[in-house]
C-alpha positions, 0 to 999 in steps of 0.5 A: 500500500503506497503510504500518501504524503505527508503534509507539512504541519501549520508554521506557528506564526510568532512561534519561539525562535531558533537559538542563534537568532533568539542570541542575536535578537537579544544582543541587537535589542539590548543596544537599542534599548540603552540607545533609545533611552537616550533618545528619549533623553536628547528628545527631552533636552531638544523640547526644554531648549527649544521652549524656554525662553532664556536659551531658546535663542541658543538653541536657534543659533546652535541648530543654524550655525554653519560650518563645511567646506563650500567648495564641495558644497558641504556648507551645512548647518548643524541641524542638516549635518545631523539628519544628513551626516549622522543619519547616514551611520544609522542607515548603514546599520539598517542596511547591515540589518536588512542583508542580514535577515535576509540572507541569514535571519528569518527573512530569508525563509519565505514562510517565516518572512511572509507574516512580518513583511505583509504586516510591515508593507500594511502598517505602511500603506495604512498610515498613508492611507489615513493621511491622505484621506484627512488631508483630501477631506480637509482640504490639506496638502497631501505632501506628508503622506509618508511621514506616519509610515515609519516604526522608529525601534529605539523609541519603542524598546526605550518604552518597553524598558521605561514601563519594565514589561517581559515581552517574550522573544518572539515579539520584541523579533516581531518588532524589529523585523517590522522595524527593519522592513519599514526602514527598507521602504522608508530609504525607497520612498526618500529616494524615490520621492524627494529626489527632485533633481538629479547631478549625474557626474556626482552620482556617477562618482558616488557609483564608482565608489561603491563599486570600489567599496564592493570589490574592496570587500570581496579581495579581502581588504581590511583595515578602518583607515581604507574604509572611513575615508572611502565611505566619506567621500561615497557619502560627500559625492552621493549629497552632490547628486541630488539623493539624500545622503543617507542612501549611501550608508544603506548602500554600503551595509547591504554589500557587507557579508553576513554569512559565515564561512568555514572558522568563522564565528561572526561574519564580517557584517555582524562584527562591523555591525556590533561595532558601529550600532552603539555610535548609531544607537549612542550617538547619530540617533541622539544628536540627530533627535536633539536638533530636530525634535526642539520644536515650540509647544505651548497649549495652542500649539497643541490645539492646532496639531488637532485641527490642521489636516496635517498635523491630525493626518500625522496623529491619526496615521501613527495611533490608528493607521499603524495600529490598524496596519499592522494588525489587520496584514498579520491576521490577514497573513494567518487567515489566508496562509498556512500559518497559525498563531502560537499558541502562547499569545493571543491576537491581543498581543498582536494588537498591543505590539501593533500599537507599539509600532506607532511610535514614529520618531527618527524617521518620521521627523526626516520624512516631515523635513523633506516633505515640507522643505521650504516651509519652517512653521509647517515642517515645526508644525509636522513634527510637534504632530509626530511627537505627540502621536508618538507619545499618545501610541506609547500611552496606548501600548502602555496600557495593553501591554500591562494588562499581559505582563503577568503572562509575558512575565512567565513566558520569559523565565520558561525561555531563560531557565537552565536548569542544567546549568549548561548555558543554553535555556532548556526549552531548547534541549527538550529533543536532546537525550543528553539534556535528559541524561542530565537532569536525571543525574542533577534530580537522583542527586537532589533525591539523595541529598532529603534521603539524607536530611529525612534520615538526620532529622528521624534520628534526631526526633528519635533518639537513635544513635547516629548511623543507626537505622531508624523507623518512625512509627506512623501515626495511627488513623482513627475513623472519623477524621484525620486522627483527631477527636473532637477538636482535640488531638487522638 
């Protein structure tokens, strides 16, 4: 009898992570979580600066003060060295981020990726979505459409560890994921839609350095004194062309290796990686926030994010947009696909982490910059709009995660206990004998050590001579009750 095929079972969507991935995520996040508390930080310090009057002017002088060459054309202010220069380093690390998920982490197996690409692909269109049809119904400019589109990662992780919930594994990867994903999107729509005007001989340039960065690469070369230099002047030639800068440092983290080869134990990507992600995180994200978030806030500067269809399409793409985005793609993933959702979480969760994915801050601020070139009070206007929708979806997420914490709580320390001590998390060690052969070994010691102690404690109680055997009579039953009588003992 021919025995028919088997059917692959359900793939759990948001199920538990491999080991090396699992290891990854969390060295990734715990980097981005100490660079967005100090994002969070440099956010405060640029609103304080901004708003009270004594050093407001400082502020103003600080952000406009010029410095660069201006016969490379690099005569730029502060503010725009941050968003232009700092920035790029950011986006070097997402292009390391994204060749590694693709070729390494869960991205590059089309049924892991299926669910956090169409949730991140929904939790950008959504939001524009909304953006547009507030500004056509309120007779807005549509230029903004993509600033709610982004997830800034180092804010979200900043609020997790702000409000100390135990998000399990498998949610906070969900999180970067969708956050890697949308910065993928977010480098397309720069590119593509703030590009106005083109310098073929300055992108020609920016080409061949690349090339030479790539073929640098595969001979092997090593050696930060080749690289930095190269990297500045790809990134120089790049803002000469026309396209923002902060292309090249995509450009130059996706021609990095991020698989492993015989003897290695990091690929090239994820060592440079590891190294440039705490100046991403510590330093080009904060400075950058510092002189970009510093916008006026008084009670009608608040009103008027409310009731001008820009600001309010802003507000609405990030809380409800994002929310509705992100949630529906991955229910919509699960519902049409194979996949089903771990049985550890339920589609509250989702909707929680979806709320999470709001918070738009880094990129979104960039986005309203270009959008809104040329027009000071709309652009300061924008980003007062992005903070507070960002501060209203992290109140938002606040609140849904609490409700869970206990339950994450537990799910966590199931994923961290090693009870054999062997640093690997035994969750992990369940289809291995050698684990089992351990634990036996470590539970027939335990069993031994109160053989031990009941044995001590019997003599002591009995009086018989230390080493001598000893049996304690058992106390005898009596009907009626538990060898009592009345309410006295027997």
């Amino acid at each position: 009898m021919t025995t028919p095929p088997r059917t692959p079972a359900p793939r759990k969507a948001l199920g538990r992570l491999s080991l090396p991935e699992r290891t990854y995520v969390a060295d990734a996040l715990r980097t981005e979580t100490v660079g967005g508390v100090i994002l969070l930080v440099a956010a405060v310090a640029a609103l304080i600066w901004a708003n009270v009057p004594a050093v407001h002017d400082s502020y103003e002088s600080v952000s406009h003060f010029h410095l660069g060459p201006e016969a490379l054309g690099l005569n730029l202010s502060i503010a725009h060295w941050a968003a232009d220069g700092l920035l790029a380093v950011f986006f070097f690390v997402a292009g390391i981020e994204l060749k590694r998920e693709l070729v390494a982490g869960d991205l590059r197996d089309p049924r892991a990726a299926v669910l956090p690409v169409v949730a991140a692909l929904c939790g950008m269109a959504v939001p524009a979505l909304v953006y547009t049809l507030t500004n056509l119904m309120g007779g807005g400019a549509t230029d903004g459409w993509a600033v709610p589109t982004a997830t800034d990662i180092a804010f979200a992780l900043a609020v997790l560890a702000v409000i100390g919930t135990s998000l399990p594994s498998s949610l906070r990867a969900f999180l970067l994921t969708l956050a890697v994903v949308d910065d993928l999107f977010a480098i397309l729509i720069i590119a593509v839609f703030f590009t106005e005007s083109l310098d073929f001989a300055a992108l020609g340039g920016a080409a061949a350095g690349l090339a030479l960065f790539w073929l640098l690469l595969r001979a092997g070369v090593r050696g930060w004194y080749v690289y930095v230099p190269l990297a500045v002047v790809i990134w120089a030639l790049m803002y000469n062309s026309g396209i923002h800068a902060t292309i090249a440092g995509v450009a130059m983290g996706l021609m990095l290796r991020c698989t492993l080869r015989e003897g290695e134990e990091q690929s090239p990507g994820e060592r440079i990686e590891h190294l440039v992600r705490p100046l991403s995180a510590g330093l080009a994200v904060p400075l950058f926030a510092l002189f970009s978030a510093g916008v006026a806030l008084s009670g009608s500067a608040l009103a008027d994010v409310f009731s001008r269809p820009e600001t309010l399409g802003v507000v609405l793409g990030l809380v409800v947009g994002k929310t509705i985005g992100i949630f529906g793609g991955s229910w919509l993933t699960v519902r049409f696909t194979r996949a089903s959702l771990s049985k550890d979480l339920a589609w509250a969760d989702v909707f929680a982490v979806a709320s999470l994915a709001g918070i738009g801050f880094t990129v979104s601020l960039l986005i309203g910059e270009l959008a809104f070139e040329g027009d000071a009070a709309l652009t300061g206007e924008v980003k007062a709009a992005v903070l507070v929708g960002s501060v209203i979806a992290a109140c938002l997420a606040t609140v849904l995660l609490k409700v869970r914490n206990a339950g994450y709580r537990r799910m966590s320390e199931e994923e961290e206990r090693d009870d054999d001590l062997d640093g690997i998390p035994d969750v992990y060690e369940q289809d291995d004998p050698a684990y089992h052969l351990r634990m036996a070994e470590i539970y027939d010691r335990k069993a031994a050590e109160h053989r031990r102690i009941a044995e001590e404690q019997a003599r002591v109680t009995s009086g018989a001579p230390s080493g001598e055997p000893t049996t304690r009579p058992r106390r005898a039953e009596v009907a009626g009750g538990a060898g009592e009588e009345g309410d006295r003992p027997a």
